[in-house]
VEXVOMI-465922 format. One record per atom (N, C-alpha, C, O): x, y, z; residue in three letters. Coordinates in Angstrom, 3 decimals. Example, Ala and Ser with C-alpha at 12.3 -4.5 7.8 and 13.67 -1.06 7.14 Angstrom:
BEGIN
         px         py         pz   resn
     13.190     -5.690      7.800    ALA
     12.300     -4.500      7.800    ALA
     13.200     -3.300      7.800    ALA
     14.236     -3.319      8.465    ALA
     12.850     -2.250      7.080    SER
     13.670     -1.060      7.140    SER
     12.900      0.030      7.870    SER
     13.409      1.138      8.039    SER
end
This chain:
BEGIN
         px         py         pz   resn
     78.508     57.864    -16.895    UNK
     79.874     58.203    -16.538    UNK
     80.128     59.685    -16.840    UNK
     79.530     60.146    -17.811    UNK
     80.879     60.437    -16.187    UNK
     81.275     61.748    -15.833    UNK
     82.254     61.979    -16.348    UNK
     83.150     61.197    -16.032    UNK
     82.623     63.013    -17.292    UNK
     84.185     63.068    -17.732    UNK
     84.712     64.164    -16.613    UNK
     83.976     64.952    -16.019    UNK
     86.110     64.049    -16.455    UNK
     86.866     64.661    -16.047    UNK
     86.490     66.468    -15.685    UNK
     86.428     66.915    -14.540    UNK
     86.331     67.083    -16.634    UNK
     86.062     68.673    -17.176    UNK
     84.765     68.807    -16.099    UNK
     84.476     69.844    -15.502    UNK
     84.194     67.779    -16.013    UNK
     82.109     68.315    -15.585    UNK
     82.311     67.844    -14.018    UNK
     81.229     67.635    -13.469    UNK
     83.405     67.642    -13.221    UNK
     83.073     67.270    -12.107    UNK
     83.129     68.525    -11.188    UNK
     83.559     69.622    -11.545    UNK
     82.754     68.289    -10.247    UNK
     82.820     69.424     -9.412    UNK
     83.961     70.181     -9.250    UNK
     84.885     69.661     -9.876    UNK
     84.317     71.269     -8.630    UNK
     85.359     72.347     -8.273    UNK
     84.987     73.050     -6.981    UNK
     84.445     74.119     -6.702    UNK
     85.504     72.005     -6.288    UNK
     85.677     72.512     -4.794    UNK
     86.114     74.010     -4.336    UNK
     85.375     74.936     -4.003    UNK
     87.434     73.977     -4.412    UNK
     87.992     75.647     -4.798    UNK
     88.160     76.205     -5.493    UNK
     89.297     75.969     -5.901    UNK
     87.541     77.230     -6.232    UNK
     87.895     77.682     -7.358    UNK
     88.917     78.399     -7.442    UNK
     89.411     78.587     -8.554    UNK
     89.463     78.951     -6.336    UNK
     90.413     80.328     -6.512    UNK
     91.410     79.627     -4.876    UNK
     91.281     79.313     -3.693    UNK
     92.263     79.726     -5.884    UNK
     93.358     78.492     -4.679    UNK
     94.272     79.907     -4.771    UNK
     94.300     80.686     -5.723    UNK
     94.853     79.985     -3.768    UNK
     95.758     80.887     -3.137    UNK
     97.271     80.532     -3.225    UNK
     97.588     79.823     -2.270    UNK
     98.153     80.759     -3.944    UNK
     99.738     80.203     -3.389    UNK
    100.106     81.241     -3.245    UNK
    100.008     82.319     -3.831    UNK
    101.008     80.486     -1.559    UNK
    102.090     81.257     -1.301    UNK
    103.499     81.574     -1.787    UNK
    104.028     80.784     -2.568    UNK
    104.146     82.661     -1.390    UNK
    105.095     82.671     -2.715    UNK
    106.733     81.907     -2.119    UNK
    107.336     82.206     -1.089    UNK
    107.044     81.087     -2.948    UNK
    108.298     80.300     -2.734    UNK
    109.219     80.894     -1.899    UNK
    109.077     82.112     -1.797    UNK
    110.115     80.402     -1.274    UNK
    111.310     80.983     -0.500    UNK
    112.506     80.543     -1.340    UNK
    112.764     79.419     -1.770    UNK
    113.259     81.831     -1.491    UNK
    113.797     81.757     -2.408    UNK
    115.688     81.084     -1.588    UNK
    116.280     81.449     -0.573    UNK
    116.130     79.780     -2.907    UNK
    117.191     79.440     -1.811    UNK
    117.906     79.434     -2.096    UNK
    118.363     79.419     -3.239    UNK
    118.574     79.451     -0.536    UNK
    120.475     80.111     -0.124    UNK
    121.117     78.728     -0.404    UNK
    120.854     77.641      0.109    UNK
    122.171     79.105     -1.499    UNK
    123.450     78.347     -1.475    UNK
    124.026     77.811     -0.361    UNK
    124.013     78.496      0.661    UNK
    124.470     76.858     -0.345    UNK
    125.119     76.965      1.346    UNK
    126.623     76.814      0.813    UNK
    127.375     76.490      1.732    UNK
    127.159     76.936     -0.219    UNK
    128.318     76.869     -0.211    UNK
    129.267     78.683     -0.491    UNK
    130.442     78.922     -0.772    UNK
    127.804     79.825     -0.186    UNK
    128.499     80.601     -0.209    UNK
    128.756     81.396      1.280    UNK
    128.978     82.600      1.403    UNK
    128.677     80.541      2.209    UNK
    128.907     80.970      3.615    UNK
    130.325     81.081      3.957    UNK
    130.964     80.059      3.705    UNK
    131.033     82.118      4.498    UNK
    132.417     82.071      4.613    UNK
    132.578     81.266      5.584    UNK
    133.793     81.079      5.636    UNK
    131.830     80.384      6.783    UNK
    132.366     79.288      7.422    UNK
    132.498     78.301      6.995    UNK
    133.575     77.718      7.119    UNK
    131.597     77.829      6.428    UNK
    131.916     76.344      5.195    UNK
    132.856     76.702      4.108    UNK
    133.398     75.657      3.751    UNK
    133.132     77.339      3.674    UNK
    134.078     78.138      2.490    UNK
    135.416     77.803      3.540    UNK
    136.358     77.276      2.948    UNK
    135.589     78.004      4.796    UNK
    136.639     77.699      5.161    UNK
    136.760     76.329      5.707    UNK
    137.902     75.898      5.546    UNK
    136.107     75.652      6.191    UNK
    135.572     74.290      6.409    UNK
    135.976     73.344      5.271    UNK
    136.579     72.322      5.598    UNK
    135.804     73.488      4.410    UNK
    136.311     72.914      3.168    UNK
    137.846     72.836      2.594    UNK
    138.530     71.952      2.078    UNK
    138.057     74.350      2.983    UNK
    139.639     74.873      2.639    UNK
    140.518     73.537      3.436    UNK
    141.297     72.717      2.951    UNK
    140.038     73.716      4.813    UNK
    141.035     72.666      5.948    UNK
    140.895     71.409      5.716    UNK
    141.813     70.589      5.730    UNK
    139.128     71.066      5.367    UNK
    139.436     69.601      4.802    UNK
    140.273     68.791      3.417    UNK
    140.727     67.649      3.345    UNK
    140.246     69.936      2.374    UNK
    141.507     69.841      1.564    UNK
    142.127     69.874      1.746    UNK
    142.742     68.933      1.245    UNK
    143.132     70.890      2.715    UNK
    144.810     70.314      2.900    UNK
    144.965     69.521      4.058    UNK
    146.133     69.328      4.394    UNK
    143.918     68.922      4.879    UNK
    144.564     68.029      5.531    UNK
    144.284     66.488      4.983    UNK
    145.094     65.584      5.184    UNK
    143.047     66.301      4.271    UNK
    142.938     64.860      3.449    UNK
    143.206     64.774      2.325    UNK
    143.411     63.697      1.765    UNK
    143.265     66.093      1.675    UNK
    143.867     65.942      0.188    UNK
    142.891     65.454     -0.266    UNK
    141.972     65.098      0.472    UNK
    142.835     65.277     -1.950    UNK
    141.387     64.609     -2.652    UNK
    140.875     63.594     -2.877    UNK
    141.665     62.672     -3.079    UNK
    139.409     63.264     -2.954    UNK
    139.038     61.881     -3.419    UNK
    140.066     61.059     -4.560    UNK
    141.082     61.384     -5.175    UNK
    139.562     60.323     -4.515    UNK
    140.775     59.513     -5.611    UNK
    139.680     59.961     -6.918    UNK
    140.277     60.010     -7.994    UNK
    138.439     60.238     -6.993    UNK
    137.857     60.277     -8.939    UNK
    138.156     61.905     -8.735    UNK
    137.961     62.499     -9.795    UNK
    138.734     63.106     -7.251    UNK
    139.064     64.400     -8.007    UNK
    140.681     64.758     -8.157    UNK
    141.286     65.830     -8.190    UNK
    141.051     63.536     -8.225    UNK
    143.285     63.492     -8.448    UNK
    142.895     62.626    -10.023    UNK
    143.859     62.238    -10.683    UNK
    141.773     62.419    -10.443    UNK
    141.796     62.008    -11.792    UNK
    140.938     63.185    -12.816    UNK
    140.905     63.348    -14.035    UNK
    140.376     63.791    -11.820    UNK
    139.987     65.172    -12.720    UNK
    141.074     66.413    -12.792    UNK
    141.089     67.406    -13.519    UNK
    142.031     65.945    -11.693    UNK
    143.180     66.750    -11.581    UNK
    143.742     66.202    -12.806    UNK
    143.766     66.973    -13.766    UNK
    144.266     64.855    -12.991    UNK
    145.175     64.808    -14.167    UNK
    144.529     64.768    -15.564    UNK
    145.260     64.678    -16.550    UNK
    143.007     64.839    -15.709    UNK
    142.519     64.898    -17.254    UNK
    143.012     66.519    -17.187    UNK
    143.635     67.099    -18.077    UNK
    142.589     67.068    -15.958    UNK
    142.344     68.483    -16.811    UNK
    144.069     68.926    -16.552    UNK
    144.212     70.147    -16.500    UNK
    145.159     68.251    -16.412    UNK
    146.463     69.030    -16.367    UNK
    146.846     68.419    -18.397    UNK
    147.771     68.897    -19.053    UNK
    146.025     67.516    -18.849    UNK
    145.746     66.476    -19.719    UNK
    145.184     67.719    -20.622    UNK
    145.440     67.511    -21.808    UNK
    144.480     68.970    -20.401    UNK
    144.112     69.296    -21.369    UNK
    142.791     68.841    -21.829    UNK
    142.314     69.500    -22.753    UNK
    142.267     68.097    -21.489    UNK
    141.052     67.136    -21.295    UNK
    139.768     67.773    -21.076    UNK
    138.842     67.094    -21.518    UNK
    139.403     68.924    -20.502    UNK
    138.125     69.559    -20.284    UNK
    137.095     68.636    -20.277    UNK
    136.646     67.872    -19.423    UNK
    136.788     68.920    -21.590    UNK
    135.405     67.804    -21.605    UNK
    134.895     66.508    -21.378    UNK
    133.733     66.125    -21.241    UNK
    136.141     65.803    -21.361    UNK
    136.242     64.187    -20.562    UNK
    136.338     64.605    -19.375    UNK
    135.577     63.924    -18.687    UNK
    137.122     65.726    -18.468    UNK
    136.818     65.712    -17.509    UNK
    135.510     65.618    -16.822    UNK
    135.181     64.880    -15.893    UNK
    134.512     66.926    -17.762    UNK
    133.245     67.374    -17.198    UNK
    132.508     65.589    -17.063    UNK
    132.062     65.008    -16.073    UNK
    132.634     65.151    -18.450    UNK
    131.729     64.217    -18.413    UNK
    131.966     62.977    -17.076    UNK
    131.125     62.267    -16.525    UNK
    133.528     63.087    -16.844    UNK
    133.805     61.780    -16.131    UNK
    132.757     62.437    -14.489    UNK
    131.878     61.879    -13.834    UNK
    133.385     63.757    -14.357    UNK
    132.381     64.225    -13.006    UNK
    131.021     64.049    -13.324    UNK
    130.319     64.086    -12.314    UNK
    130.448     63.882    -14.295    UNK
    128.904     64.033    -14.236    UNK
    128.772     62.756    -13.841    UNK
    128.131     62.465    -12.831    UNK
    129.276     62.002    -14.485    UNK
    129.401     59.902    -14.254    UNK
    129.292     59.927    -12.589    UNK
    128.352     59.463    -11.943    UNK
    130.393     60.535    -12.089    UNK
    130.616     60.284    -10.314    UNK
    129.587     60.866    -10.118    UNK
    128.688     60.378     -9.433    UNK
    129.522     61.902    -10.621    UNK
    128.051     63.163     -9.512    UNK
    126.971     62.924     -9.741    UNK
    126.128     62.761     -8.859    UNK
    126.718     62.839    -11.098    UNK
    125.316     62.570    -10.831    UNK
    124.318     63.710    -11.881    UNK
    123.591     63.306    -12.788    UNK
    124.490     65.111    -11.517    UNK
    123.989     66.155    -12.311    UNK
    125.105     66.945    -12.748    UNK
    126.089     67.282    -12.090    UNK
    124.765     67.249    -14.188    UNK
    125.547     68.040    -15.013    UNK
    125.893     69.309    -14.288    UNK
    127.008     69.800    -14.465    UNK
    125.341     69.671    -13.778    UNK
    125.911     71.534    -13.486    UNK
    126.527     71.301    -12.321    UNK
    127.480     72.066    -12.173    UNK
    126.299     70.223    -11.042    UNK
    127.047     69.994    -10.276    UNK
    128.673     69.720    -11.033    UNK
    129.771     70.131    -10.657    UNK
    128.379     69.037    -11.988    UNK
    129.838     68.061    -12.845    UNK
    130.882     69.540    -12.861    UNK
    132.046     69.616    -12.467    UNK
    129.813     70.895    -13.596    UNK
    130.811     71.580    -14.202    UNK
    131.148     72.526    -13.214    UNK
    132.055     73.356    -13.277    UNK
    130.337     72.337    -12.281    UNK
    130.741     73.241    -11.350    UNK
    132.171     72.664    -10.095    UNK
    133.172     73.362     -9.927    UNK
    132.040     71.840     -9.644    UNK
    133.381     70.349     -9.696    UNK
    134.397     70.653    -10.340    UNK
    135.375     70.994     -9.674    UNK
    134.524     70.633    -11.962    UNK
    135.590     70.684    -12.879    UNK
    135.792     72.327    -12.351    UNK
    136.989     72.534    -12.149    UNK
    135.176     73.206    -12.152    UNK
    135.809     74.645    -12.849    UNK
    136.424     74.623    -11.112    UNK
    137.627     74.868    -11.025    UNK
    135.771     74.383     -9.937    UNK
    136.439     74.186     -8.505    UNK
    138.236     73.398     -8.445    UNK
    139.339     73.856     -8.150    UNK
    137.742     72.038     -8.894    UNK
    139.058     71.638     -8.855    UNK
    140.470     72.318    -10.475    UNK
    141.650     72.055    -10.706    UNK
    139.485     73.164    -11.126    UNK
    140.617     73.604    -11.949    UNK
    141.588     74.578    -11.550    UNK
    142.671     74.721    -12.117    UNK
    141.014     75.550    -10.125    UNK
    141.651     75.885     -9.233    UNK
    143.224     75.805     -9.074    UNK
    144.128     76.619     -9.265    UNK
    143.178     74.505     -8.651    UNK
    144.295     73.601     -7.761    UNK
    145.001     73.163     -9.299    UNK
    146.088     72.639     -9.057    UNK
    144.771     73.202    -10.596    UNK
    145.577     72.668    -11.256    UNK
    146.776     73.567    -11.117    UNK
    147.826     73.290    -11.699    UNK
end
C-alpha cells in the first residue's frame, strides 16, 4: 500500500487564474431606484415594520439578531438594520 505523499504528481506547477473581483449589485443607481419605488408603493415586509418598531424601541441589538433569524447571514442582518434605520 502507497501512502498518500509517494503517489504520483501529474502537474506540478498548476497555473491560477486570477479571481474577478465582485460588483455589488446594490450599488447601481437603477436598482437603487428600483427599490426606492418598490418601498413606497408596497411599503414593508411585515418582519421589516418589526425591525422598524424594535429599533424606534431603542432595541439595536434584538433588532440585528431578529434580522439575522429572518436573513440568514450576519452582515446581511446588519446591513438590513442600518438600511431600514433610515426610515426610522
Amino acid at each position: 500500500m502507497v501512502s498518500h505523499t509517494k503517489t504520483y504528481k501529474k502537474n506540478s506547477t498548476i497555473v491560477r487564474l486570477p479571481k474577478k473581483e465582485h460588483k455589488s449589485r446594490d450599488t447601481h443607481d437603477r436598482n437603487m431606484l428600483v427599490k426606492e419605488v418598490v418601498h413606497e408603493c408596497m411599503g414593508f415586509a411585515p418582519y421589516e415594520r418589526r425591525l422598524l418598531e424594535l429599533l424606534r424601541l431603542n432595541k439595536d441589538r434584538q433588532a440585528v439578531r431578529f434580522a439575522n433569524k429572518r436573513i440568514g447571514k450576519f452582515t446581511l442582518a446588519k446591513k438590513k438594520v442600518n438600511q431600514i434605520s433610515q426610515y426610522k
